[in-house]
N, CA and C of each residue as an Amber inpcrd file, in Angstrom:
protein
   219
 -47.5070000 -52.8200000 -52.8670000 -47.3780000 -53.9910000 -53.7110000
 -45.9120000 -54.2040000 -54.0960000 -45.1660000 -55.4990000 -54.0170000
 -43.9120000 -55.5680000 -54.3720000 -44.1510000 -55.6890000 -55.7790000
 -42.8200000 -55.7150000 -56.5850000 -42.7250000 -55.6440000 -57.7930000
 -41.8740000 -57.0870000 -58.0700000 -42.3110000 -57.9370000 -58.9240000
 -42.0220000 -59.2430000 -59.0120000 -40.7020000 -59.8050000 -58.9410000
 -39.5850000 -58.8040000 -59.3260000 -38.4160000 -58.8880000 -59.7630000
 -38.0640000 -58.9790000 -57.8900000 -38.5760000 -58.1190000 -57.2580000
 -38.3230000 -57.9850000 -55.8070000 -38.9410000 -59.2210000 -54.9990000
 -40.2100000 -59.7360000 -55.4420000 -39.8820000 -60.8070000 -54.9700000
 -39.8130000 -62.3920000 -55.5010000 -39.1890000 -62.4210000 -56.8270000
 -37.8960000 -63.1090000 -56.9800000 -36.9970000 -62.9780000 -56.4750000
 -36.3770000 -61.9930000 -55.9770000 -34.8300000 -61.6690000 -55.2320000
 -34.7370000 -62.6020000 -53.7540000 -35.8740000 -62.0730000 -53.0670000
 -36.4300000 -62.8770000 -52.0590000 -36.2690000 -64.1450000 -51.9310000
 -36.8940000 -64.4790000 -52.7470000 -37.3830000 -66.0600000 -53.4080000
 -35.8620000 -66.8690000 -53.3500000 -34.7620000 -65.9140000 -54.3040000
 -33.6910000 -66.6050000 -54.2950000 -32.7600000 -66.6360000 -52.6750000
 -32.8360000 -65.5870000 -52.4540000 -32.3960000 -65.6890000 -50.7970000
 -32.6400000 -66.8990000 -50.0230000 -34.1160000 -67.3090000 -50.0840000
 -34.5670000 -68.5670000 -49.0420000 -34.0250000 -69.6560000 -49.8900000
 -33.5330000 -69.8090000 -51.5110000 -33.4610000 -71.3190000 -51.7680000
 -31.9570000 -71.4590000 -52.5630000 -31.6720000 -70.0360000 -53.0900000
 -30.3290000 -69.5140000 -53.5280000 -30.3590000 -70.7520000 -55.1000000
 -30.9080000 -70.3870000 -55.8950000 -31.1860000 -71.3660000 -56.9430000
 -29.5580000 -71.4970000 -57.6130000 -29.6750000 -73.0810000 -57.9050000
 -28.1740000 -73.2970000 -58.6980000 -28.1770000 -72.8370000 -60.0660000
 -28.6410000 -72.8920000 -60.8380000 -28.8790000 -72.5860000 -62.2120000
 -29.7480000 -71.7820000 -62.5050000 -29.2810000 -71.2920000 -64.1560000
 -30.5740000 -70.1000000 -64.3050000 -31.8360000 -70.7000000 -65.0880000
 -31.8710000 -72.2470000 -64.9240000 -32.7730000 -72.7860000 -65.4230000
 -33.6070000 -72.3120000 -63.9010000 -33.5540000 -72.1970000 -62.8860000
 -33.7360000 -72.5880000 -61.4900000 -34.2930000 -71.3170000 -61.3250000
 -34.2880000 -70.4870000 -62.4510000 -35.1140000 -69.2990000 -62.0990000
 -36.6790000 -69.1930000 -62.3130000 -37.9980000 -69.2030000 -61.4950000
 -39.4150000 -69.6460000 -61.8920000 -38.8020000 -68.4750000 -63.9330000
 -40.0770000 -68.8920000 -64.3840000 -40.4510000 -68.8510000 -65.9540000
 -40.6890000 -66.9870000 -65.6500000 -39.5610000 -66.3650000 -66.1420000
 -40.3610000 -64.8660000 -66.2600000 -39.5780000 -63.8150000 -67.4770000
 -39.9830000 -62.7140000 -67.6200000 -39.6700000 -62.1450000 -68.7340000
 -37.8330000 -61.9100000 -68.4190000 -37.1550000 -61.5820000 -69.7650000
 -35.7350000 -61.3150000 -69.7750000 -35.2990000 -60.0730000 -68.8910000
 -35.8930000 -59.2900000 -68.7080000 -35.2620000 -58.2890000 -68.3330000
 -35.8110000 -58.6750000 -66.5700000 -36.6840000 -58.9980000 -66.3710000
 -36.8260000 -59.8320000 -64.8790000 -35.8950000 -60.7770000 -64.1290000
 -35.5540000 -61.4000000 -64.8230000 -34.4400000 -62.7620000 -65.2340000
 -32.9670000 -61.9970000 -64.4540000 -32.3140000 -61.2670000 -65.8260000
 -31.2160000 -60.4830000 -65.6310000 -31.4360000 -59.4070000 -64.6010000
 -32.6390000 -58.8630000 -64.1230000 -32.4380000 -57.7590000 -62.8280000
 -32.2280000 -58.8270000 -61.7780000 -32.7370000 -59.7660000 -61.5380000
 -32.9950000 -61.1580000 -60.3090000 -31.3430000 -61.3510000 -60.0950000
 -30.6410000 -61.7260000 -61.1800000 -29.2970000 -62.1290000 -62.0190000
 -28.3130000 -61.0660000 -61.1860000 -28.4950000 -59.7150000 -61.4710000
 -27.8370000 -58.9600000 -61.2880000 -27.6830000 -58.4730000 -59.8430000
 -28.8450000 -58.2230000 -59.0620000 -28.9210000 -57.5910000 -57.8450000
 -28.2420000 -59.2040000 -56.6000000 -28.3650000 -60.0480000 -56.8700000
 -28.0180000 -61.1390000 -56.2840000 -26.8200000 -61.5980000 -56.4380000
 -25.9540000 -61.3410000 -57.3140000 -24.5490000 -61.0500000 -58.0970000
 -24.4180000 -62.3870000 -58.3810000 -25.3810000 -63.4630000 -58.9560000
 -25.3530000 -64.3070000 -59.7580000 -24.8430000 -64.0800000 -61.3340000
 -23.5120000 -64.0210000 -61.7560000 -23.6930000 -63.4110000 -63.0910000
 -23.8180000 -64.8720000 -63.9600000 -23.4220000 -66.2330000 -63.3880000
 -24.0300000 -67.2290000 -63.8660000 -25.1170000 -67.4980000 -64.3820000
 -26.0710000 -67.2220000 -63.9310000 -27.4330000 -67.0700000 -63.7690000
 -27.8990000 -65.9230000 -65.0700000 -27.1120000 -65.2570000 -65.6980000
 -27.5300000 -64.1980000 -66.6330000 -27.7120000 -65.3240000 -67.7490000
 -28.6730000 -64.8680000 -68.5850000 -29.4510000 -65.8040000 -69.8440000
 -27.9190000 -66.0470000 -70.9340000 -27.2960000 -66.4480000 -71.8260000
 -26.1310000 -66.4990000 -72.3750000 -25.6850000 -65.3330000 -73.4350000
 -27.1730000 -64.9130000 -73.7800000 -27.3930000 -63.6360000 -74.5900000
 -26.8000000 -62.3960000 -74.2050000 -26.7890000 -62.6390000 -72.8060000
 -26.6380000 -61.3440000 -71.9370000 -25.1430000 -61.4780000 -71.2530000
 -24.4010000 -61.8650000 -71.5390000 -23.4130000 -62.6780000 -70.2350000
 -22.6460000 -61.8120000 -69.6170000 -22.8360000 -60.2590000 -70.3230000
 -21.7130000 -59.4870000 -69.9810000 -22.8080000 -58.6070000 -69.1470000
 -22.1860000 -58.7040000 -67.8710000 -23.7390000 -58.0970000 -66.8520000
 -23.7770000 -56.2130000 -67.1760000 -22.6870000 -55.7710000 -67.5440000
 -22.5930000 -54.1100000 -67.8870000 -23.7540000 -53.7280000 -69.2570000
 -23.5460000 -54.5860000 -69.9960000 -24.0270000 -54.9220000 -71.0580000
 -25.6140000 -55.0460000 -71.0830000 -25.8460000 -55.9010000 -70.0690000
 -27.2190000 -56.6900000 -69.8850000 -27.7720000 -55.2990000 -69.1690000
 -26.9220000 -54.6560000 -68.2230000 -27.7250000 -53.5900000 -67.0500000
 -27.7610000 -52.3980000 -67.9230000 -27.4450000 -52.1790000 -69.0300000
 -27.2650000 -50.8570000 -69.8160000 -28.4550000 -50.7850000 -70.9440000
 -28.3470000 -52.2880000 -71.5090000 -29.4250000 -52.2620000 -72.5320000
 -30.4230000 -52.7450000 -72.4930000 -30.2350000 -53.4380000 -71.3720000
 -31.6370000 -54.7740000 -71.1070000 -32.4300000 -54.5360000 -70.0100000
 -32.2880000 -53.3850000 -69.0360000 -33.1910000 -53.0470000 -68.2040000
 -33.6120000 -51.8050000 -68.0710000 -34.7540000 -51.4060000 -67.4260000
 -35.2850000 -49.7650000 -67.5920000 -34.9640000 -49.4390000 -66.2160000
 -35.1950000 -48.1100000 -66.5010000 -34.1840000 -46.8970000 -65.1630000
 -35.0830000 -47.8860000 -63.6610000 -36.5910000 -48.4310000 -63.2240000
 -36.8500000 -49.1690000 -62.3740000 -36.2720000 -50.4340000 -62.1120000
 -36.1800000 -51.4010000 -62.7970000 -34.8480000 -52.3110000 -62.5560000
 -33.3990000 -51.7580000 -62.6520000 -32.9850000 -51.2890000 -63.0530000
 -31.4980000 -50.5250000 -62.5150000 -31.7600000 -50.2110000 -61.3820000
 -32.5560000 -49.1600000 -60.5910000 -32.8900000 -49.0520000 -59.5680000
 -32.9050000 -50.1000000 -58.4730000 -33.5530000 -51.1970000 -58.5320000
 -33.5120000 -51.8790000 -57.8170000 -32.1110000 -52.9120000 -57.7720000
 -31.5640000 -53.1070000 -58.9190000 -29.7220000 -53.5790000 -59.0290000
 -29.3060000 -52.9740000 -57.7880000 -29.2600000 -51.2180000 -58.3340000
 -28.3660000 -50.5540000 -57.5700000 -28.5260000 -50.2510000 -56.0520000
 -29.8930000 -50.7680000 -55.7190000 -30.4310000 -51.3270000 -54.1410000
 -29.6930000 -52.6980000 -53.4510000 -30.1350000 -53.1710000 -54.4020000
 -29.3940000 -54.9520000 -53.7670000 -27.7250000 -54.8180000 -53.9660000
 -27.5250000 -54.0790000 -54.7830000 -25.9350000 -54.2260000 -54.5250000
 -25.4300000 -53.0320000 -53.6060000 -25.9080000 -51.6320000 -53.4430000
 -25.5410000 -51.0930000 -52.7490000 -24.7720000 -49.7250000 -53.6860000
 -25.0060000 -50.0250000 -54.9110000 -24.4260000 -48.6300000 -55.7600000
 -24.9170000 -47.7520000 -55.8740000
C-alpha cells in the first residue's frame, strides 16, 4: 500500500502544481512532506516557510524518511 504523501509526490510529478493552493486538501504535515521531497519550498504552508524548521518540527521520523528518499539525503 503506498502512503498518501507518496502518492501525492507522484501526483505532483505528472502535473507539477503551481501553487500550494494546487495541492489536493490534506493534513499539514502531508502538505510540507509533498513540499519538501519535490523541493517546492514555495509550496510550504506560510506557517512553515523555513523548510529546516518545517522538516524538524512538523514531520515524524516516516515523513523525514521519505524527504530524505526524494531528495537523496
Amino acid at each position: 500500500m503506498m502512503d498518501h504523501e507518496k502518492f501525492l509526490i507522484l501526483a505532483y510529478e505528472e502535473t507539477a502544481w503551481n501553487g500550494g493552493t494546487s495541492i489536493p486538501d490534506c493534513p499539514l504535515s502531508e502538505h510540507i512532506t509533498v513540499a519538501l521531497a519535490v523541493k517546492r519550498y514555495d509550496l510550504l504552508p506560510n506557517d512553515w516557510a523555513d523548510p529546516l524548521d518545517a522538516y524538524h518540527r512538523r514531520l515524524d521520523s516516516r515523513q523525514r524518511a521519505i524527504v530524505d528518499r526524494y531528495r537523496g539525503w
